[in-house]
KOLMI-686846 format. One line per 2 residues: their letters; for each residue x, y negated, z negated of N, C-alpha, C. Coordinates in steps of 0.1 Angstrom, whole numbers. Layout:
A) X/Y/Z/X/Y/Z/X/Y/Z  ...
//
This chain:
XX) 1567/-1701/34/1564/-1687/33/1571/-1682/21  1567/-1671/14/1573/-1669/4/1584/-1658/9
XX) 1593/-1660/-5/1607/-1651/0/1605/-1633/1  1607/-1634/10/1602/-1617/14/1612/-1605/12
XX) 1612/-1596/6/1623/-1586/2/1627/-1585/23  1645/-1581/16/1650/-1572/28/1642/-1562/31
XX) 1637/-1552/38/1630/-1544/48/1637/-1536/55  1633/-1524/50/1646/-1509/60/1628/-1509/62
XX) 1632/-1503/81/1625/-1494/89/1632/-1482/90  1625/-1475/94/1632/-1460/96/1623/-1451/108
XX) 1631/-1446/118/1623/-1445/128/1627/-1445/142  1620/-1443/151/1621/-1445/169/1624/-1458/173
XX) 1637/-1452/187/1637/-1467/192/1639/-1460/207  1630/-1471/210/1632/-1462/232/1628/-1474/240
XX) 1631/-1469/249/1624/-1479/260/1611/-1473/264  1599/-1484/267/1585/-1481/267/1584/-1484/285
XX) 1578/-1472/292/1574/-1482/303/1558/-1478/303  1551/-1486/303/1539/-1491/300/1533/-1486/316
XX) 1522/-1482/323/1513/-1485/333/1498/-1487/327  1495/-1495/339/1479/-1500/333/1473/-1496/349
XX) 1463/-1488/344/1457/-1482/360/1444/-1487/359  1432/-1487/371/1425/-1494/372/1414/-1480/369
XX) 1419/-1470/365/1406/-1457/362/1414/-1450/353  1405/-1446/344/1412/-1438/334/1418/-1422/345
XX) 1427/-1418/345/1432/-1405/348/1422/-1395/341  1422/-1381/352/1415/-1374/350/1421/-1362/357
XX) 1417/-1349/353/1422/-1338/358/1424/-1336/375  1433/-1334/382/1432/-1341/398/1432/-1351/404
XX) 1429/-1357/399/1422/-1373/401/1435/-1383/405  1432/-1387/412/1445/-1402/414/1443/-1412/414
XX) 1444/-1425/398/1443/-1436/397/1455/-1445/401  1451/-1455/402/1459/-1467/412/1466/-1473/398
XX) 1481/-1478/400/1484/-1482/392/1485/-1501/396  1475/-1509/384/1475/-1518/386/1486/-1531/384
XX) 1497/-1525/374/1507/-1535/367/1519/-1525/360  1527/-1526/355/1536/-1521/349/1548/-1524/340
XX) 1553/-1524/330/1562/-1532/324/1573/-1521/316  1587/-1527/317/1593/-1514/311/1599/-1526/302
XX) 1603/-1525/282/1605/-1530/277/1612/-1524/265  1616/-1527/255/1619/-1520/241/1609/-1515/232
XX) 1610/-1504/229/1599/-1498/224/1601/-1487/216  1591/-1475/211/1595/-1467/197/1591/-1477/184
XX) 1584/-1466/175/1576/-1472/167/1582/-1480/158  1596/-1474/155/1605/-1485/140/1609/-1499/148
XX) 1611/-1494/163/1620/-1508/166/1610/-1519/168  1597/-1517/170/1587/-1525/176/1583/-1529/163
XX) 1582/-1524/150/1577/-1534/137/1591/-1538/131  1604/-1532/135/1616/-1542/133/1615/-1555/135
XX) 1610/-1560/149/1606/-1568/157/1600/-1578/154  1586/-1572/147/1576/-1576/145/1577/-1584/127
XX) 1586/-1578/120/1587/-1583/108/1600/-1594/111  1606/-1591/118/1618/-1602/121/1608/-1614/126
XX) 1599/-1612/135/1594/-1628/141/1583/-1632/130  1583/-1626/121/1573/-1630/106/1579/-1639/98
XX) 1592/-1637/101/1605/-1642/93/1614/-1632/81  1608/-1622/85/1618/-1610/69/1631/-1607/78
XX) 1636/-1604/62/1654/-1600/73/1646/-1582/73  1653/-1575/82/1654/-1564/87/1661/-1559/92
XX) 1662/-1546/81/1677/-1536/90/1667/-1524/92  1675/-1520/104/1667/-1507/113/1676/-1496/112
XX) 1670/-1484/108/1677/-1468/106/1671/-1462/119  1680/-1460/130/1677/-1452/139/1688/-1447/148
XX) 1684/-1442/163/1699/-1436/171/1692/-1438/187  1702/-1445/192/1697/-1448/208/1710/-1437/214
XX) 1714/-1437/225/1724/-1430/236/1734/-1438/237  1743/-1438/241/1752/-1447/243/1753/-1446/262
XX) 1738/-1444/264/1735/-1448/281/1729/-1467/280  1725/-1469/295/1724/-1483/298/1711/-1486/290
XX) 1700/-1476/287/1686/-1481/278/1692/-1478/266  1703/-1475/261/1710/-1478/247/1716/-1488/244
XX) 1722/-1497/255/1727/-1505/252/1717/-1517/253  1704/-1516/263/1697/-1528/260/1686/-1529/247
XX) 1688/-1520/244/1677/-1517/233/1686/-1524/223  1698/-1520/220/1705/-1528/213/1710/-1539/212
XX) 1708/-1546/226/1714/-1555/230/1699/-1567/224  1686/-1562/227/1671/-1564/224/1671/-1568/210
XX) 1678/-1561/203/1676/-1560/185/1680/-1569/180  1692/-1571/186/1701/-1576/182/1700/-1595/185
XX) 1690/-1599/193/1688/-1610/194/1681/-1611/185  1670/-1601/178/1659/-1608/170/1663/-1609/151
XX) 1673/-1608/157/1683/-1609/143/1681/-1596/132  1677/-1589/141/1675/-1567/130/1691/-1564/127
XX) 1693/-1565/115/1709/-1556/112/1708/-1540/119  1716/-1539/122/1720/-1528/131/1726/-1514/129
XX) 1732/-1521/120/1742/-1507/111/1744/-1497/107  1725/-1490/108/1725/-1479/105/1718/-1475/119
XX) 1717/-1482/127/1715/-1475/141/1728/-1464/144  1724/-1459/150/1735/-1449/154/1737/-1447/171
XX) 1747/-1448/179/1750/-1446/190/1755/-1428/192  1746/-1421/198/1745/-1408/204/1753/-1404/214
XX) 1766/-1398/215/1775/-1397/225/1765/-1384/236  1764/-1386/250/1757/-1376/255/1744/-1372/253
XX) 1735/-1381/248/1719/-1378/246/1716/-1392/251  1700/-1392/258/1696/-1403/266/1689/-1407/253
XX) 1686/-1423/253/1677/-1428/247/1664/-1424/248  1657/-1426/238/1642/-1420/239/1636/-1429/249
XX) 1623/-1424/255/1617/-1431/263/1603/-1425/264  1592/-1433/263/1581/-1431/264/1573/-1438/279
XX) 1563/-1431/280/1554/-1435/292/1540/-1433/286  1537/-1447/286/1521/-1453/282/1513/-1451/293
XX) 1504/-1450/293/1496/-1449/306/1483/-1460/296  1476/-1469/302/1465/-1477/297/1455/-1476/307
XX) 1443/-1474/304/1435/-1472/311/1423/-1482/305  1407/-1481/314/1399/-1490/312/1396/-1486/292
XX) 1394/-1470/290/1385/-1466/279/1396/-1458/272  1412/-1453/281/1420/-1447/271/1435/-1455/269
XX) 1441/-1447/260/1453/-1449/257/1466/-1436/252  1473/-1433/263/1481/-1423/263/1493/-1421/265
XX) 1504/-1416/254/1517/-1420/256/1524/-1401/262  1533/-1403/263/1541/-1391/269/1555/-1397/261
XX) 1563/-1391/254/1575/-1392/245/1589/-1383/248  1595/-1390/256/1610/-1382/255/1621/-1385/242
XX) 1622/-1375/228/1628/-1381/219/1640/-1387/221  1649/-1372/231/1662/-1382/231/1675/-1377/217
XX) 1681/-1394/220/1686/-1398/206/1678/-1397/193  1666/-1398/194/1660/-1401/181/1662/-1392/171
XX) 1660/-1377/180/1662/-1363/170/1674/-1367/162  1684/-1373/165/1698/-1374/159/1695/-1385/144
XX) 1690/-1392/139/1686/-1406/134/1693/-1398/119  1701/-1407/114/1702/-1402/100/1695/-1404/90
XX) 1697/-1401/79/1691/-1407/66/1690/-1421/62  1679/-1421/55/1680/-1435/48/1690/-1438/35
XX) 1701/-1450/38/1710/-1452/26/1702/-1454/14  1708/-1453/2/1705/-1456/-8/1706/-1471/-13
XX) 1693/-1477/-21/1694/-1487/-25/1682/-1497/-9  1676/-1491/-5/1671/-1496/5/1659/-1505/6
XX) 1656/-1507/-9/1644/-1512/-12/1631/-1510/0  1622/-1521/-3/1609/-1516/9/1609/-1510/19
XX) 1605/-1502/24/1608/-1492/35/1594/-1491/42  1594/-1486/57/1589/-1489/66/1591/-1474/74
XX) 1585/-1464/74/1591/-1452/79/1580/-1447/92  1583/-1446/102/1576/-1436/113/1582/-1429/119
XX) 1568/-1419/121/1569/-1402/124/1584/-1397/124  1591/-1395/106/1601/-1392/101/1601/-1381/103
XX) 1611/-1375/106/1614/-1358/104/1616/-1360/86  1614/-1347/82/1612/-1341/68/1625/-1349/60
XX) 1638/-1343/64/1650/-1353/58/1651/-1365/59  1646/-1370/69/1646/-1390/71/1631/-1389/59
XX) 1623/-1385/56/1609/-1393/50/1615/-1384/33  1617/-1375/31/1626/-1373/17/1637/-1385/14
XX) 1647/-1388/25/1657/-1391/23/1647/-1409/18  1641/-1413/26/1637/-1425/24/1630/-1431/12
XX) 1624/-1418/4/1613/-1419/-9/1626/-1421/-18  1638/-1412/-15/1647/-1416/-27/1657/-1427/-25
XX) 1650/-1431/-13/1663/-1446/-15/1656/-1457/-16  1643/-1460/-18/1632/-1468/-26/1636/-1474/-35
XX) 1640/-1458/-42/1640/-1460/-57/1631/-1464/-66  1616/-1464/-62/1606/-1469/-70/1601/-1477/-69
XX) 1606/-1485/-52/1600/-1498/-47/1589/-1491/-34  1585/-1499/-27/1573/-1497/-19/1580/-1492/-9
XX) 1572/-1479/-1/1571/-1473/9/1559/-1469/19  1555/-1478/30/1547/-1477/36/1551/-1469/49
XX) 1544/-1453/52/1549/-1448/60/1535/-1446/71  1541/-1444/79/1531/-1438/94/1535/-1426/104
XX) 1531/-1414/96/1537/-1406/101/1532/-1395/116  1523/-1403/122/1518/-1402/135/1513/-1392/137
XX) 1512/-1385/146/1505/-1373/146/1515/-1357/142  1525/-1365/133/1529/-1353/121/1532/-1354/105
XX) 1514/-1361/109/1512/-1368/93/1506/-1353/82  1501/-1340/93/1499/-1331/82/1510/-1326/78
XX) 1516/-1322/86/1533/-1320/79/1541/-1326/69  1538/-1340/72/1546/-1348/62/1538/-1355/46
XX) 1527/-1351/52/1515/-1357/36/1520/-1347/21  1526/-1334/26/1528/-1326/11/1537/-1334/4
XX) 1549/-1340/12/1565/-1346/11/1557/-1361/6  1548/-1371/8/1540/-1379/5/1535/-1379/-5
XX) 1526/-1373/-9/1522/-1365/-19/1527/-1365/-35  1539/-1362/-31/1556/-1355/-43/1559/-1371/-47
XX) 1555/-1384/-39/1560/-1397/-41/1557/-1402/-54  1547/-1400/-63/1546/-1405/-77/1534/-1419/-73
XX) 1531/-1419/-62/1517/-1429/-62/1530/-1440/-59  1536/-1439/-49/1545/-1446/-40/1544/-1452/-30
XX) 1536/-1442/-23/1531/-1447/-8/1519/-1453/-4  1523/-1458/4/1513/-1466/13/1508/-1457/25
XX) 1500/-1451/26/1501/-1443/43/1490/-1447/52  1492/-1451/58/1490/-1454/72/1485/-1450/80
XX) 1472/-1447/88/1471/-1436/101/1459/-1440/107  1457/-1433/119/1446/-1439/126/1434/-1429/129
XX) 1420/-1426/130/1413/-1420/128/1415/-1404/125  1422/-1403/142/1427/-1389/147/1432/-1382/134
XX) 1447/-1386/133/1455/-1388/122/1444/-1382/108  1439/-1391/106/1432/-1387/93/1422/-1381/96
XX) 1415/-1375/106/1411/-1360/108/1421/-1352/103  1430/-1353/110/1441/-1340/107/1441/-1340/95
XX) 1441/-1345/84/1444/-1341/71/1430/-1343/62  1420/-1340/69/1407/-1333/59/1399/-1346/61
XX) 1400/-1357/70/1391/-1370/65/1386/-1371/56  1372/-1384/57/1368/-1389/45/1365/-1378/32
XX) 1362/-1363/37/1364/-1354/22/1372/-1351/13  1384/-1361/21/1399/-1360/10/1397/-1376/0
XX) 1390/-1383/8/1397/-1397/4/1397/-1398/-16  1381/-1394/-23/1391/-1395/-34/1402/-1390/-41
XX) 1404/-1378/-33/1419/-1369/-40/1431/-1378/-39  1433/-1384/-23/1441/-1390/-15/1441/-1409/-23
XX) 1430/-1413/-26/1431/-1424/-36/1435/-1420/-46  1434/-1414/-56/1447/-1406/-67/1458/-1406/-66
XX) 1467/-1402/-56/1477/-1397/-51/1485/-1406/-47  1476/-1416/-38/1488/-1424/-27/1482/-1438/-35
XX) 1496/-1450/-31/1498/-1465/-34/1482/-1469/-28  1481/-1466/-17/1467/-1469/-6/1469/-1456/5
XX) 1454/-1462/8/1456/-1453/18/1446/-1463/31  1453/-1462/41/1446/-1473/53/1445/-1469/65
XX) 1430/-1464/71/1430/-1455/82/1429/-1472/90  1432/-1471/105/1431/-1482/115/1418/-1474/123
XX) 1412/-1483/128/1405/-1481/139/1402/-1488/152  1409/-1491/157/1411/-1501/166/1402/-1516/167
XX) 1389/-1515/174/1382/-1525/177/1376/-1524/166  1372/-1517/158/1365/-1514/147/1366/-1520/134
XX) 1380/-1528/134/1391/-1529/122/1396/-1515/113  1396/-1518/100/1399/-1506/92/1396/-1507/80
XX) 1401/-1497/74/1393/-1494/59/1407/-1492/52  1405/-1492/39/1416/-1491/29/1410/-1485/19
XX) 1416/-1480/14/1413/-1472/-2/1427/-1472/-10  1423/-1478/-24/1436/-1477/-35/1423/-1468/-49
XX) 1432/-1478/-56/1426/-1468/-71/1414/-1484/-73  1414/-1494/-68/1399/-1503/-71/1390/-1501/-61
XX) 1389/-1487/-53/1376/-1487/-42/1385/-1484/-28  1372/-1485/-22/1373/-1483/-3/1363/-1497/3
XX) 1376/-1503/9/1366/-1517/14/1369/-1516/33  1359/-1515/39/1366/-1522/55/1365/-1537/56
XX) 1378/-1535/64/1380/-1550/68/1376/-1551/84  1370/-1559/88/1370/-1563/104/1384/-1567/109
XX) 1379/-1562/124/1390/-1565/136/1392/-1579/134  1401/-1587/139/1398/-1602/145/1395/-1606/159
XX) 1386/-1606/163/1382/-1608/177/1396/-1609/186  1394/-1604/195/1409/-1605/206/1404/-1598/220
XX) 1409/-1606/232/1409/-1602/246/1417/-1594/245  1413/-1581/246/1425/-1568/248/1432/-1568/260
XX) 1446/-1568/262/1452/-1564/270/1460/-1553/272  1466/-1555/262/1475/-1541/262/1477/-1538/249
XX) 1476/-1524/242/1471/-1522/227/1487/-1515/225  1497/-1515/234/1510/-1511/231/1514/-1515/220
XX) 1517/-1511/210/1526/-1517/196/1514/-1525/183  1499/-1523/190/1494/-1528/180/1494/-1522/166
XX) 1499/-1511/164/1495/-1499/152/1510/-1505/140  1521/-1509/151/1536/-1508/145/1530/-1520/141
XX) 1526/-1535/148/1529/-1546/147/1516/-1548/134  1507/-1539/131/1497/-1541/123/1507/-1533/107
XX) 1514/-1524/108/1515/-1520/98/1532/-1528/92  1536/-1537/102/1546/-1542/97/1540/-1557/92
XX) 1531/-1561/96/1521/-1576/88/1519/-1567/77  1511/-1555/76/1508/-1553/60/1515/-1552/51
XX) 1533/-1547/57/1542/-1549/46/1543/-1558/45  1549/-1570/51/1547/-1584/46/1539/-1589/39
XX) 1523/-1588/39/1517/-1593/30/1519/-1587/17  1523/-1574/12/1523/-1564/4/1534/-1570/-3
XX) 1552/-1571/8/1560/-1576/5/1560/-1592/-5  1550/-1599/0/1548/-1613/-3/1540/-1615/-16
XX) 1541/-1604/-24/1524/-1604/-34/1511/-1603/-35  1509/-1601/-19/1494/-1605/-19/1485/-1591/-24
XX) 1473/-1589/-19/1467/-1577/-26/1464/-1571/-14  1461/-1558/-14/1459/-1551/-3/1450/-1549/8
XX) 1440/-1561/0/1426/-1564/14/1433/-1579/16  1443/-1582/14/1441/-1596/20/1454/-1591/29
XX) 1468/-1581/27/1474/-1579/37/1468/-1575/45  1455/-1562/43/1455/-1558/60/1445/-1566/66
XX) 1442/-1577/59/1436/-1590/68/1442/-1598/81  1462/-1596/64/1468/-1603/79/1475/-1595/90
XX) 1474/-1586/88/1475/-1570/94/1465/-1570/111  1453/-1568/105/1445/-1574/116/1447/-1586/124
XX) 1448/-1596/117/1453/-1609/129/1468/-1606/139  1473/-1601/129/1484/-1596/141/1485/-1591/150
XX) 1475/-1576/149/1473/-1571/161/1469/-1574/164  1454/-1582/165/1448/-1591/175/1457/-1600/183
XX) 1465/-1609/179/1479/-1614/192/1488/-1604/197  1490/-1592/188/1494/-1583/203/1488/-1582/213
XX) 1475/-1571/209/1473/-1567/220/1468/-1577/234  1465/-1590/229/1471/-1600/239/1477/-1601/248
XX) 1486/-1597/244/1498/-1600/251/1506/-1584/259  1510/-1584/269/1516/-1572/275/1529/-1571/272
XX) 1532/-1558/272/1544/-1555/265/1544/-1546/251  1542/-1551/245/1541/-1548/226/1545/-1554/224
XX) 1556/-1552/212/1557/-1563/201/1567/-1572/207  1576/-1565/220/1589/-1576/221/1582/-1590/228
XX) 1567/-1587/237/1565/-1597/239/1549/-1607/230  1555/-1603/218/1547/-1617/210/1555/-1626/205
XX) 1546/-1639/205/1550/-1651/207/1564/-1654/196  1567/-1660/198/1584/-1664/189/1577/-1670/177
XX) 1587/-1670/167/1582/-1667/154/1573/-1681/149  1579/-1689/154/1568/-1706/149/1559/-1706/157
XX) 1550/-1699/171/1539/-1699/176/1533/-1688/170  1541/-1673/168/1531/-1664/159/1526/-1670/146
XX) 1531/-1669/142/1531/-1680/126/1517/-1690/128  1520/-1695/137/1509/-1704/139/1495/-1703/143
XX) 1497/-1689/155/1485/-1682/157/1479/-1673/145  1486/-1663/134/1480/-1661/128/1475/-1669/114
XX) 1481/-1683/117/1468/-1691/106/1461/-1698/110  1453/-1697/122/1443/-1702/130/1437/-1687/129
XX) 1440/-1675/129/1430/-1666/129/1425/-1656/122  1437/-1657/106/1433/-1650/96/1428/-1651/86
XX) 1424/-1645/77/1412/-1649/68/1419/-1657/59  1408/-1667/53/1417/-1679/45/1431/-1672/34
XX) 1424/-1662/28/1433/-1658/17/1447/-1650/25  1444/-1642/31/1457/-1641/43/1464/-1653/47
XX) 1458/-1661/53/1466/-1672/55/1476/-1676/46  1471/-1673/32/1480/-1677/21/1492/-1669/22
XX) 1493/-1661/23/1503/-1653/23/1511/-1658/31  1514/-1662/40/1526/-1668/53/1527/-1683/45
XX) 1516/-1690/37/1521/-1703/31/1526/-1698/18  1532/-1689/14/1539/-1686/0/1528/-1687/-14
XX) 1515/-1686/-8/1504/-1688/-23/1497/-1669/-19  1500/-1661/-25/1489/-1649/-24/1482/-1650/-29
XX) 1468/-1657/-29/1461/-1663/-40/1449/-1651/-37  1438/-1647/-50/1432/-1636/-45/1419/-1644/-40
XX) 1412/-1634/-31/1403/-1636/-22/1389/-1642/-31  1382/-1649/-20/1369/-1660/-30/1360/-1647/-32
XX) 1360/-1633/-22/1346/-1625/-23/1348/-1615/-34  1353/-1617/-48/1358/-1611/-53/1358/-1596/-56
XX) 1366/-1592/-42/1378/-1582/-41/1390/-1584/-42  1396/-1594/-42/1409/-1596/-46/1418/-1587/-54
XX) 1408/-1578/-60/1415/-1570/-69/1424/-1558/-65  1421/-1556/-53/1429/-1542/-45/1442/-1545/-41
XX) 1449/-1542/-48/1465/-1542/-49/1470/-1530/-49  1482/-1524/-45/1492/-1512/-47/1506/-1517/-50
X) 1508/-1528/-53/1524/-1535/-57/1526/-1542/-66
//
């Protein structure tokens, strides 16, 4: 694999507890809950995760409680070898904590921030950066500890807020978001202003794959076929493969190739990202399932693609 820059995340860390019901919930209605899983979760810690079992070193900027889901979240990180340092322990505030609900046709989270509201700035000197749903001073603070290097951010459903601060980057960013998301900020009527502006721009769409736009065009890429199980952490675990490929030299249709293969072995698997496979079986499953030129990327060659588009790069 080729040598991958260190990697700040910046971002949520909570405990997720997941339910999967056998009917989507509805106003009055009482669906049966079929399974349940409570695990580590929050959007920075679950692509911390996810770029650590890729093989990148990763340090994580965030704040847990210094309660019992504080200590295992940390306790969680800290196996997958994430430097820790700028985590912050919260005297008197609970760890964040989310409740997923998964149904047959939806997908719906409930968010207690918690600690998170506390998270500080990003240090300086932090090279590639990885940022979600930043408050204003964490997504400022992070563009200037870049310094000029790549910043792929996902700023969730307070991406209209944060796209002006985006914006001010100098053709910096990478942004990230998923249909909804890029409703909120004017959809496809923006995209050529928004290809001016930003490094890329890459809406997700779940089953659908996704689309990318830089300054060489707007290409979609397909999903990679996958038994859905549980789509928990697909969005983190997809936009932390794209920094890696991005990180690795490749071009920007062949990262979110391998972007796609990734989240196809999440949502596999139940849990999110804490439970994909350990790093020599992920490794292995996504070069059995991603596109040749992706592939290259995890074997240290970013070679550009045979259908020539190879040429979509932002790095």
């Amino acid at each position: 694999m080729n040598s991958l820059p260190w990697f700040t995340v910046a971002g949520g860390i909570n405990t997720d507890i997941v339910l999967r019901t056998s009917a989507d919930p509805r106003h009055d209605g009482t669906s049966r809950i079929t399974g349940w899983t409570q695990s580590l979760g929050g959007h920075a810690a679950n692509a911390a995760v996810a770029l650590a079992r890729l093989g990148s070193a990763v340090r994580l900027v965030g704040a847990v409680g210094t309660d019992a889901d504080g200590d295992a979240a940390v306790a969680s990180l800290a196996r997958e070898g994430v430097d820790l340092t700028a985590v912050q322990r919260v005297p008197h505030a609970a760890t964040g904590r989310a409740v997923v609900v998964n149904g047959p046709r939806m997908h719906h989270m409930m968010l207690e921030c918690g600690a998170n509201d506390a998270i500080g700035e990003v240090p300086p000197g932090a090279g590639p950066l990885l940022v979600f749903d930043p408050p204003h001073r964490v997504l400022r603070s992070a563009i200037a500890a870049a310094a000029g290097r790549l910043v792929v951010a996902n700023p969730g459903g307070g991406i209209a807020d944060a796209l002006p601060l985006i914006l001010m980057a100098d053709r910096r960013v990478v942004l990230v978001c998923n249909e909804t998301e890029f409703g909120d900020i004017g959809g496809p009527a923006r995209v050529a202003e928004l290809r001016e502006q930003l490094a890329a721009l890459v809406v997700t769409k779940g089953a659908a794959g996704c689309w990318i736009a830089d300054g060489g065009g707007t290409v979609t890429v397909p999903a990679v076929p996958a038994k859905e199980t549980d789509t928990t952490a697909a969005g983190d675990t997809f936009t932390a493969a794209l920094a890696v490929g991005l990180g690795a030299g490749g071009s920007l249709l062949d990262a979110a190739r391998l972007a796609a293969a990734a989240a196809a072995v999440v949502v596999e698997n139940v849990g999110g990202a804490v439970s994909l496979p350990g790093r020599a079986a992920l490794l292995g499953a996504l070069s059995r399932r991603a596109h040749p030129a992706a592939r290259d990327l995890l074997g240290g060659k970013a070679a550009a693609t045979s259908d020539g588009q190879g040429e979509h790069s932002c790095v």
